[in-house]
Every structure is written in C-alpha cells, then in structure tokens.
Backbone as a ProteinNet text record, in pm:
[ID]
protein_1_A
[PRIMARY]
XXXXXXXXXXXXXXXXXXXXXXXXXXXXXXXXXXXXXXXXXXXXXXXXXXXXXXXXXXXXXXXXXXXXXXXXXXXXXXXXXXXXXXXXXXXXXXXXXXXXXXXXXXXXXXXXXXXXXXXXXXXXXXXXXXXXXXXXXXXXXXXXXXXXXXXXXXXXXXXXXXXXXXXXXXX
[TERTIARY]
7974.6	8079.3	8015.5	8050.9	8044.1	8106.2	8020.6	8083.3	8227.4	8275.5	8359.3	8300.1	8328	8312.4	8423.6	8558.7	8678.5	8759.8	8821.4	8864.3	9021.6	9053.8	9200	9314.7	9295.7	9381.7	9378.9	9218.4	9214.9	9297.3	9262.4	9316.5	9471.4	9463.3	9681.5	9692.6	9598.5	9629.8	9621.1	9529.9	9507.6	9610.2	9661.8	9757.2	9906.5	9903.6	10016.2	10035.3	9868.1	9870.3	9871.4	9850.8	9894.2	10023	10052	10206.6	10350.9	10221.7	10297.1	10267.3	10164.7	10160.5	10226.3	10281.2	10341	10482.6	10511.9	10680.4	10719.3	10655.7	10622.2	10706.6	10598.1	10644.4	10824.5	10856.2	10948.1	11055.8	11012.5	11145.5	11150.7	11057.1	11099.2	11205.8	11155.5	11215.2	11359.1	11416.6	11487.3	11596.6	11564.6	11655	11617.8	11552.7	11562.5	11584.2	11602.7	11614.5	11573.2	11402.3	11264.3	11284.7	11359	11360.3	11337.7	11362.7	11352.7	11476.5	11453.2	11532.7	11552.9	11708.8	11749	11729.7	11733.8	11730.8	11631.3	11600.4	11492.8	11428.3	11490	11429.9	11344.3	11204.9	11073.4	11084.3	11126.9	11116	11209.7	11298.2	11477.5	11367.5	11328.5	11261.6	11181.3	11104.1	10991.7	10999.6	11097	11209.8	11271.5	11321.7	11366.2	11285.6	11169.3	11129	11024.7	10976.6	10930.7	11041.9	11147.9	11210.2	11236	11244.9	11223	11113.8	11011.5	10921.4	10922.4	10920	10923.3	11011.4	11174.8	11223	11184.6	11151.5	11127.3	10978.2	10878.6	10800.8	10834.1	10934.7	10949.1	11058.9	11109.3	11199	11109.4	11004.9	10895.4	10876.7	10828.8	10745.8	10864.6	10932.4	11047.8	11066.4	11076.3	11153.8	11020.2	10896.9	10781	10784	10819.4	10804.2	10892.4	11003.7	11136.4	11086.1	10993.4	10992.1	10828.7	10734	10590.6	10529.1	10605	10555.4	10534.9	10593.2	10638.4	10710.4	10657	10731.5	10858.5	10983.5	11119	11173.7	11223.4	11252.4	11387.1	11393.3	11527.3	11624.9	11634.7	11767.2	11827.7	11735.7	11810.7	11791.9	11646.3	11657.1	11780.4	11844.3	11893.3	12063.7	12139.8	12199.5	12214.6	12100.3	12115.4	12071.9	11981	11963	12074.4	12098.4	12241.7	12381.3	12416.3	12571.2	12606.1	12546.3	12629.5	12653.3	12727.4	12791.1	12766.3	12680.8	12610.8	12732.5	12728.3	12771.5	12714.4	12651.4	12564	12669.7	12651	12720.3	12621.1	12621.8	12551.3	12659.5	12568.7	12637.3	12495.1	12533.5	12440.4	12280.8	12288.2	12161.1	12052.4	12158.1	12119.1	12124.2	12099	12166.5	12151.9	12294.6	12247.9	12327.8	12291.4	12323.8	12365	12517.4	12545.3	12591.8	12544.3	12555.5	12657.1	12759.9	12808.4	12771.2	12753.4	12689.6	12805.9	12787.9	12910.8	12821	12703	12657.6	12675.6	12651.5	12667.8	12565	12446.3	12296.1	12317.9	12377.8	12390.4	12246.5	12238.7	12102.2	12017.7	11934.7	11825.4	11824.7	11946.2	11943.9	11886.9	11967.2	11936.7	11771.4	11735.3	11569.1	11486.3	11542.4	11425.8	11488.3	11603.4	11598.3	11558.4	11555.1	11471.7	11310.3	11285.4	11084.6	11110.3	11157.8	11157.2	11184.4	11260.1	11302.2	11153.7	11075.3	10972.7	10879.6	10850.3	10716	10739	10927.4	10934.9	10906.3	10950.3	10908.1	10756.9	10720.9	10576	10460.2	10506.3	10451.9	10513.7	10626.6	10669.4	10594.3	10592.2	10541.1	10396.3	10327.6	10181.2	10122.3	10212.1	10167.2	10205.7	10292.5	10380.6	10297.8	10215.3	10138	10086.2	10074.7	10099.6	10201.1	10136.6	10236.6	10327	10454.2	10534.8	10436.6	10334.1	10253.7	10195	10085.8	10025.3	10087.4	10266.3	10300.2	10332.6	10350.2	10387.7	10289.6	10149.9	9999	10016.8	10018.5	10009.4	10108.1	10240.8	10381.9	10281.6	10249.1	10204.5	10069.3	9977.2	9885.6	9929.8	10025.1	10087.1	10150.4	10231.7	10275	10173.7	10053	9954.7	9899.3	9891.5	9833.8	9921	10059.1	10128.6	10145.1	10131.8	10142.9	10016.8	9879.8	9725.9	9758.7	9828.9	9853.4	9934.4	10007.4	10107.3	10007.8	9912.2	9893.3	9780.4	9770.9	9707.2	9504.2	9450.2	9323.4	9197	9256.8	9033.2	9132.9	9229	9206.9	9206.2	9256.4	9254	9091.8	9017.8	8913.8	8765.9	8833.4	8769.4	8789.9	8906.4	8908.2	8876	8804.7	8744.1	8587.8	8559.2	8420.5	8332.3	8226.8	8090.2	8096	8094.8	8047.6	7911.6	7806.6	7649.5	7692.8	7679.3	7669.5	7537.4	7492.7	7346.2	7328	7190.3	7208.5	7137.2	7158.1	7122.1	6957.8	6892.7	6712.5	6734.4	6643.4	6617.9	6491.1	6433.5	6278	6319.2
4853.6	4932.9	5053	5193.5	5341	5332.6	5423.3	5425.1	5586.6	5601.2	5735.9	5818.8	5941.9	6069.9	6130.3	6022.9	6102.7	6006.4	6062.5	6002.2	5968.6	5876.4	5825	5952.8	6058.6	6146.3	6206.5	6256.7	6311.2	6206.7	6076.1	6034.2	6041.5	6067.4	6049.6	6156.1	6323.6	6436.8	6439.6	6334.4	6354.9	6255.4	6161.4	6148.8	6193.9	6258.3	6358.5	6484.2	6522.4	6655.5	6568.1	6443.3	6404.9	6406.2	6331.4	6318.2	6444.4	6526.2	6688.8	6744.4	6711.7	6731.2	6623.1	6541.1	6443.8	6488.7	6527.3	6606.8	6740.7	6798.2	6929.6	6827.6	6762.5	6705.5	6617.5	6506.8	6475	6532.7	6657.2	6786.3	6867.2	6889.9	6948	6856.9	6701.5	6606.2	6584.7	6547	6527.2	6651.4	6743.8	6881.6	6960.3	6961.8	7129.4	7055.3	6941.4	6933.6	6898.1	6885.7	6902.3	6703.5	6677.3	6436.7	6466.9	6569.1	6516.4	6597.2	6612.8	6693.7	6565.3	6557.8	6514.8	6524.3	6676.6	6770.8	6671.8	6710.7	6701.3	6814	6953.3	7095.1	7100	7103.3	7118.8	7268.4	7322.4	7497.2	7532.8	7457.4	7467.6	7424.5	7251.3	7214.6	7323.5	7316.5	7411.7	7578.6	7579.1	7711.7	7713.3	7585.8	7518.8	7480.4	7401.9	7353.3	7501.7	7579.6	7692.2	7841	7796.6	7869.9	7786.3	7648.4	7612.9	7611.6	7582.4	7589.9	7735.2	7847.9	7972.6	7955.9	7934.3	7985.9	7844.6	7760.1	7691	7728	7804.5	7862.6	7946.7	8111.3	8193.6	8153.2	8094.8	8012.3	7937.3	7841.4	7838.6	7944.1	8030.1	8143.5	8223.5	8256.1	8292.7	8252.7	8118.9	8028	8022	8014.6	8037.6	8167.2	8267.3	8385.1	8424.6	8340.4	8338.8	8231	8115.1	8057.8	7998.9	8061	8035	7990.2	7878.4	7764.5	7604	7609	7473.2	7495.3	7433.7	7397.9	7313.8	7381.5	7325.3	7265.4	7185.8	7150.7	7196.9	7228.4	7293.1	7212.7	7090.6	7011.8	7039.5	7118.3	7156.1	7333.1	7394.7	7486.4	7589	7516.7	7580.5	7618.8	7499.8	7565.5	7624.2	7607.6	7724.2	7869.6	7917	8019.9	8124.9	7977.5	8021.9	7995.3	8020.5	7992.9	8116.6	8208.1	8355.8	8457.1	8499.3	8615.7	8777.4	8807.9	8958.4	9053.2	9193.6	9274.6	9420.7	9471.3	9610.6	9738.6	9813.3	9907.2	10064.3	10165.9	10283.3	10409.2	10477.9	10577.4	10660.4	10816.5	10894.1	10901.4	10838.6	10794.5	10671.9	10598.1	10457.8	10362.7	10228.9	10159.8	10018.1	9951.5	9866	9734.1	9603.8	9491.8	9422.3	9395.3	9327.7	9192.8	9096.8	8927.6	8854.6	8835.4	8718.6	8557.5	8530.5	8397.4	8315.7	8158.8	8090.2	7981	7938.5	7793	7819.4	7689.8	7669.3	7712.3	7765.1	7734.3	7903.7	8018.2	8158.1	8217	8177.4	8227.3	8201.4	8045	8015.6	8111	8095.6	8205	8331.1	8404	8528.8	8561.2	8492	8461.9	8490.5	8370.6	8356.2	8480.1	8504.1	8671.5	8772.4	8804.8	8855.9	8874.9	8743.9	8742.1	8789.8	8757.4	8794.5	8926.7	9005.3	9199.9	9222.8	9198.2	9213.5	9255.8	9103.9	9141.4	9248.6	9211.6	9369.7	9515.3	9509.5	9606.7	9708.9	9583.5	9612.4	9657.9	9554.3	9640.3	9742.7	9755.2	9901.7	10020.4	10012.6	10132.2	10142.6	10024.8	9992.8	10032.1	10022.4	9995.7	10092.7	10203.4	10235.5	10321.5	10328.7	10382.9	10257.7	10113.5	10035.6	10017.6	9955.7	9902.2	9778.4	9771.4	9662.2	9570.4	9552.5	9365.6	9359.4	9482.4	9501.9	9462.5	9524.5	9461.4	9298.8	9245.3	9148.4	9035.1	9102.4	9047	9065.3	9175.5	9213.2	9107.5	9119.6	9009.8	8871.4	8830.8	8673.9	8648.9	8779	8786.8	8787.9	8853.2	8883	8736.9	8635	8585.8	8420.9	8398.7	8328.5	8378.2	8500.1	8497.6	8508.1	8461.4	8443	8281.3	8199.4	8051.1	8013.7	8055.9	8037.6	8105.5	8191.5	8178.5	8118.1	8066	7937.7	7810.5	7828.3	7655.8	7643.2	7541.3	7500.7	7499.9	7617.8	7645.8	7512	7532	7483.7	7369.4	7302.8	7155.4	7100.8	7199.5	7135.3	7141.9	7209.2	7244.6	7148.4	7081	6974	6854.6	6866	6704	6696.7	6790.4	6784.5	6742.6	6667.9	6642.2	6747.4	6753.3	6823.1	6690.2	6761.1	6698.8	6734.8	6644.4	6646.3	6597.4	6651.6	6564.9	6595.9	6435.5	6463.4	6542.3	6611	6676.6	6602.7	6606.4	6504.6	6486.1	6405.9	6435.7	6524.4	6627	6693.5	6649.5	6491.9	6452.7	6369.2
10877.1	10814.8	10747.6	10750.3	10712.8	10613	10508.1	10379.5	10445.6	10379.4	10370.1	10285.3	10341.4	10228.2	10154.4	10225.6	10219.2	10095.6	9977.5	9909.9	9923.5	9837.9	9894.5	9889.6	9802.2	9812.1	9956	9972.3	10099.4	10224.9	10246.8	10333.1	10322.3	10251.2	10246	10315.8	10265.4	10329	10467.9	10497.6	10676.2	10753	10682.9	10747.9	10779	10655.9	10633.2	10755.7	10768.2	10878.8	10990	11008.4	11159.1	11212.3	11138.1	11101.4	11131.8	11088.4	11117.5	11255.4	11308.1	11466.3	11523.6	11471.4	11561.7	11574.4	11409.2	11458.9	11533.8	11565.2	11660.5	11769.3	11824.5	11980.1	11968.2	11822.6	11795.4	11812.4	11775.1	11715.4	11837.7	11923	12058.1	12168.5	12097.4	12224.2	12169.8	12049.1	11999.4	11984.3	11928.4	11898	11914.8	12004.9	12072.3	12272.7	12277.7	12416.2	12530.7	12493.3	12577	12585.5	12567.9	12610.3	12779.2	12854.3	13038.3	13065.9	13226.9	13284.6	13408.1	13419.4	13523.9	13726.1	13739.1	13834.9	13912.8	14068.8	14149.3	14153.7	14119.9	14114.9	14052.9	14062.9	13999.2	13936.8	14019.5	13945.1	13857.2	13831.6	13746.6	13599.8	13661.6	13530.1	13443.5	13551.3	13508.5	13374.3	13455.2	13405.1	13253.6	13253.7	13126.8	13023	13070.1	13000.9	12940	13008.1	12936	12846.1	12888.1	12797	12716.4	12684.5	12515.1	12437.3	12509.2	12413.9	12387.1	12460.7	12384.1	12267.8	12326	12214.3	12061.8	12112.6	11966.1	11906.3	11955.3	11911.3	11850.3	11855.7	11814.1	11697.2	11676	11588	11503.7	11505.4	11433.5	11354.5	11485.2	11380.5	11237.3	11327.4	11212.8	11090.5	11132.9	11046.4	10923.5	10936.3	10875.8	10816	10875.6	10795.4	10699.4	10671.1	10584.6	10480.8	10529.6	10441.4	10470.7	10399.8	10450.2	10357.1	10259.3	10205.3	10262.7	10346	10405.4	10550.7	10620.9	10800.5	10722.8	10800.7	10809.2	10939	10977.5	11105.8	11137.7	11279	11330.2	11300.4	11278	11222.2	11106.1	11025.9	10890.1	10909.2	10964.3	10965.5	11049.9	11139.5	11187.9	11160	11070.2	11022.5	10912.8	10854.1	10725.3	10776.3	10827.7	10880.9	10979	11109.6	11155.8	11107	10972.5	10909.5	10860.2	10910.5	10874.5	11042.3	11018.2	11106.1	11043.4	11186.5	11155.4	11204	11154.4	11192.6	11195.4	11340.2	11334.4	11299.3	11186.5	11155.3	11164.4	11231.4	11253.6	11194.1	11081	11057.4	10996.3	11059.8	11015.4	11029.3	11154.2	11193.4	11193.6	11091.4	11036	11062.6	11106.5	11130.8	11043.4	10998	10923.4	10940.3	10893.5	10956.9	10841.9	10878.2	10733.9	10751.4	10700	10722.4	10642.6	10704.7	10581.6	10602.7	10492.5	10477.2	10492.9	10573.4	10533.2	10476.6	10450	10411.8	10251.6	10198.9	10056.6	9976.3	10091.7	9956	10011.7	10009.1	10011.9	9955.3	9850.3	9741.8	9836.9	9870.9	9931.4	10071.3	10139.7	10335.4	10272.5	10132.9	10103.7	10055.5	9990.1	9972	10088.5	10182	10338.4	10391.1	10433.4	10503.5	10481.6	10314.6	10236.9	10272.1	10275.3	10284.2	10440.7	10539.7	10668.8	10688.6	10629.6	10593.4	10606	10465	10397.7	10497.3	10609.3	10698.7	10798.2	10847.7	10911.2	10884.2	10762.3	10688.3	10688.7	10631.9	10650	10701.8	10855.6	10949.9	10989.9	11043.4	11070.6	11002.5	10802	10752.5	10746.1	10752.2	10783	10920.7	10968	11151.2	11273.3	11220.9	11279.4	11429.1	11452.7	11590.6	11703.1	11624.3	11742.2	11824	11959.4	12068.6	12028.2	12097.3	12070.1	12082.8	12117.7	12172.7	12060	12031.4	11892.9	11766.9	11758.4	11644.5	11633.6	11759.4	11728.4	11711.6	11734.3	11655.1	11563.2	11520.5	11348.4	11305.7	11319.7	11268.4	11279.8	11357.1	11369.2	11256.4	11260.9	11154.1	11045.9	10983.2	10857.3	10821.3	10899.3	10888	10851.3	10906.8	10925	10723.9	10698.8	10582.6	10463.9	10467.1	10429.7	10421.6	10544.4	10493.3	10453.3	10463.2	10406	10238.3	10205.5	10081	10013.2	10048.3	9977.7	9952.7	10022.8	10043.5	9902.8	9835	9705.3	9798.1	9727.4	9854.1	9791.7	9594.4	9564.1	9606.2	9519.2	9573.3	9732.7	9811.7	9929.7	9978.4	9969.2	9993.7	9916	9819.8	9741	9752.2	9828.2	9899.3	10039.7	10137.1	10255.8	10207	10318.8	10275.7	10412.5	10349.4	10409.9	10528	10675.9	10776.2	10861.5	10823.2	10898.7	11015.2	11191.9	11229.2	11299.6	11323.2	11400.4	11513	11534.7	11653.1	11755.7	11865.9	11978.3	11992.6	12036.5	12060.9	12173.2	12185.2	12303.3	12377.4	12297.9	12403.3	12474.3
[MASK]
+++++++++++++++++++++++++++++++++++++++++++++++++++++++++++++++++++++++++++++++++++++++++++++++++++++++++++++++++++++++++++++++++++++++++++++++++++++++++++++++++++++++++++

C-alpha cells in the first residue's frame, strides 16, 4: 500500500472534477438528444450527431461567458437564458436589440447577458482589425480567462500535490 500525497479535501476535489466530465457526456445523452439515432442512414446520423455537439458546445461556451463562475447545465440553463423574446430595432444607423424577459429570476438573465455584452464588447473595441475566425479565438480566449479567474487559485493549487514520476532506465 502507497502512502498519498493527496489530502482528503483534495480527493473530494478530484472526484468532484470527474464527476463533471461525466456530466458533459450525461447532458449530451439526456438533453440535448445525442441517447442514439434510430435511422439505418449512417450519413443522416452522422449529420446529426455533429450538429449537436456543435451546437451544445457553442451553448457551453456562451452559457460560460454569461456566467464564468460555474458550468450550468442546459436543463436549467436553457430556460432561463431562453425565456425572453428579442426584438431588432435599427434607427439612424444603429442597431439595437431589445429583450423582454418572461422568467422570474429577470435580475439574474439581466446580469449573465450583461457579462456576455461585455466580452462582445470588448473584443470588437480591442480587436477590431481581426478576422471573423480570429475573433472568435480571441472570444474563446477572453472567455477561458474569465472562468481561470473565478476559480479560488492558492487554495486550489495547495491542495494538488507535486508529482515525481520516475524516469525509465535507459541501460
């Protein structure tokens, strides 16, 4: 028997982050759709099954950049995010998008759409000579150092332990 380097807090944390790659695959099979395709059409499947994972990737990402403290799952994220009705209004060169909210938590949607304005924002006035592909690096970068700053850094970083591992004999 191996002693551990890892203390009981840490282990809770690592099972916690498993746990969280396990609902990725849960939450694709369950609500977003991805349980199996009936069809004999290999290419229908095929078809399908890569336009969800896009769109539940980019819905991820979103959904992270509205709220880049914590992964939300599409079972709750999705109707709070989707319970308002947009309307594009253009005048004077402008164009502007006005949302009415119908969910109950109004404040919290207005917050996360808010932080999501923000990164658009941002890059646009930061960025504005990249290519559409470019920005949407930059968006995914911006958005990545946005959930690395939410997250609690010394303690997480004090409950990882230093890993030696041996290096092989080369005689």
């Amino acid at each position: 028997m191996t002693h551990s380097e890892y203390d009981l807090a840490a282990l809770g944390q690592l099972y916690r982050d498993r746990a969280d790659c396990e609902n990725g695959f849960d939450e694709l099979t369950n609500q977003w759709g991805w349980g199996g395709y009936t069809t004999q059409d290999l290419e229908r499947c095929n078809l399908s099954a890569r336009a969800v994972a896009l769109i539940y990737n980019w819905w991820s990402w979103y959904v992270r950049l509205a709220h880049p403290k914590t992964r939300r799952e599409a079972i709750t994220s999705r109707p709070l995010l989707l319970a308002g009705v947009a309307r594009l209004t253009q005048h004077a060169g402008q164009s502007r998008l006005l949302i009415t909210l119908t969910h109950a938590a109004g404040d919290q949607i207005k917050a996360m759409i808010a932080s999501a304005r923000r990164a658009f924002e941002t890059i646009k006035t930061n960025a504005p000579q990249l290519t559409k592909p470019d920005r949407w690096t930059a968006l995914v970068r911006y958005i990545i150092e946005k959930i690395l700053a939410a997250r609690p850094r010394k303690e997480a970083l004090l409950a990882l332990p230093t890993l030696l591992l041996p290096l092989p004999d080369s005689g």
